[in-house]
SETORMI-23024 format. One record per residue (C-alpha): residue number from 1; residue in three letters; chain; x negated, y negated, z. Coordinates in Angstrom, 1 decimal. Each point is the difference from the previous one (the first is absolute). Example, Ala and Ser with C-alpha at 12.3 -4.5 7.8 and 13.67 -1.06 7.14 Angstrom:
<fivos>
+-----+-----+-------+--------+--------+--------+
!   n ! res ! chain !      X !      Y !      Z !
+-----+-----+-------+--------+--------+--------+
!   1 ! ALA !     A !  -12.3 !    4.5 !    7.8 !
!   2 ! SER !     A !   -1.4 !   -3.4 !   -0.7 !
+-----+-----+-------+--------+--------+--------+
</fivos>
This chain:
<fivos>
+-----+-----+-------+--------+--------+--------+
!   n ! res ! chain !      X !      Y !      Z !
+-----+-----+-------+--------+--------+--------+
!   1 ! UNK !     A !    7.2 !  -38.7 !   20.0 !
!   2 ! UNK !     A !   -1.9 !    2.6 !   -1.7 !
!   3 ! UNK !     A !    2.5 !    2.8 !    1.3 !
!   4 ! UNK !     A !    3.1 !   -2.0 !   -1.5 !
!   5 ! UNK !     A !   -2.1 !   -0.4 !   -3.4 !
!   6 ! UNK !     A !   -1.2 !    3.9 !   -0.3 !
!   7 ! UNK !     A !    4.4 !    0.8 !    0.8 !
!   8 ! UNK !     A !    0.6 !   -2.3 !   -2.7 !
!   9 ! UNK !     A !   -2.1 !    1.4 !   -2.6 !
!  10 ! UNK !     A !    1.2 !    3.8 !    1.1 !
!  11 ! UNK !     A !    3.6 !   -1.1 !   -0.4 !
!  12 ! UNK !     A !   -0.9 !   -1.8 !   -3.7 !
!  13 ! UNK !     A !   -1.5 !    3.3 !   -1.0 !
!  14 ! UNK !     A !    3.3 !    1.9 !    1.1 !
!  15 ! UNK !     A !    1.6 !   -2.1 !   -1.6 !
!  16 ! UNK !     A !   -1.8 !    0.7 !   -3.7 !
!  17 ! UNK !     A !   -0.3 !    3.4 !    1.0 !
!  18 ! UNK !     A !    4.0 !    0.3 !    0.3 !
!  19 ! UNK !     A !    0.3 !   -2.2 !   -3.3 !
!  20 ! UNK !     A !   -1.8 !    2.1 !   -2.0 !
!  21 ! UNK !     A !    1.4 !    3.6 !    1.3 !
!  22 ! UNK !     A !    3.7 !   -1.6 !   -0.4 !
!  23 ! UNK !     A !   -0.8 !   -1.3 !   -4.2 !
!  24 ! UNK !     A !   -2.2 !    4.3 !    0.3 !
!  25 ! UNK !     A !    3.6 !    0.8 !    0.7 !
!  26 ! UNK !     A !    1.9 !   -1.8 !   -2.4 !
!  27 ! UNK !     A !   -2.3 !    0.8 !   -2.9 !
!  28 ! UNK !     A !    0.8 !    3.9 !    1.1 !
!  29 ! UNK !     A !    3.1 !   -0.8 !    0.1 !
!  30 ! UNK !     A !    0.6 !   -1.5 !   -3.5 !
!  31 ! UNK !     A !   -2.5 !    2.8 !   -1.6 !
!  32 ! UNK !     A !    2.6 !    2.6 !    1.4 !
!  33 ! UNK !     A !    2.7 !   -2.1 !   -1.1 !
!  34 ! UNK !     A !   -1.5 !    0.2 !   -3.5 !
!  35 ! UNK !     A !   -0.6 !    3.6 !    0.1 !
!  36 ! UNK !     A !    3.3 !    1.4 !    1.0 !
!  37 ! UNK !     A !    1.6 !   -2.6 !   -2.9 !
!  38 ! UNK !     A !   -2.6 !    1.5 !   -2.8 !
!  39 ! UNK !     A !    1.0 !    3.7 !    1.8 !
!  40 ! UNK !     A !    3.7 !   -1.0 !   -0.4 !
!  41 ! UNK !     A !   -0.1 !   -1.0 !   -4.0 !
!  42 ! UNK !     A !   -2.1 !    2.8 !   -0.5 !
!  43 ! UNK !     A !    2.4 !    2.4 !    1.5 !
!  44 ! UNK !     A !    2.7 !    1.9 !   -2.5 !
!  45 ! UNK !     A !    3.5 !   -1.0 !    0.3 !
!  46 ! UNK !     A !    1.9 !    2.9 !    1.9 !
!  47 ! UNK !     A !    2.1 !    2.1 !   -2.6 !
!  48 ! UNK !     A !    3.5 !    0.3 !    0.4 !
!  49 ! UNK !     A !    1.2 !    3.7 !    0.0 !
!  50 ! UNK !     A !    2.5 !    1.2 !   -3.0 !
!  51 ! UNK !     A !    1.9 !    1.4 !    2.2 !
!  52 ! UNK !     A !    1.1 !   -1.3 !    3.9 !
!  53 ! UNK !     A !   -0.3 !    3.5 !    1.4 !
!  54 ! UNK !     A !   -3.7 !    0.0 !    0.4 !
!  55 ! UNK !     A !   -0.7 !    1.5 !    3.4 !
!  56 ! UNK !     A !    4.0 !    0.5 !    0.9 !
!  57 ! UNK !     A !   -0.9 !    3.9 !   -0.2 !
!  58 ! UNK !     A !   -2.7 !    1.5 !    2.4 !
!  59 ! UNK !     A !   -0.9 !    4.0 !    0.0 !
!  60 ! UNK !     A !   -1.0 !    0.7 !    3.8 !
!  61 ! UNK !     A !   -0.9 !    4.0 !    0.2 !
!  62 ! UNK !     A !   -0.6 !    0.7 !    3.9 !
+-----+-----+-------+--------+--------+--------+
</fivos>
């Protein structure tokens, strides 16, 4: 009787220990979530170039 209680009370404590790593991993999860989305609006819109040759023409000296 006493072995079956002492493998019930390890399994309950997997169990909590597994809850609280998966919400550990969600909470990461949303804070890099927020942080890319705060690095995105940040981030300057890419310039169009004046002219649609940029990079068409490349000087290789060997």
């Amino acid at each position: 009787m006493e072995i079956s209680g002492s493998v019930s009370a390890s399994y309950g404590q997997e169990v909590m220990v597994a809850s609280l790593a998966k919400k550990q991993q969600e909470q990461q999860g949303q804070a890099a979530l927020a942080l890319l989305e705060s690095a995105a609006q940040s981030a300057p819109a890419p310039q169009p170039s004046s002219s649609g040759t940029l990079g068409s023409h490349i000087n290789i000296k060997v």
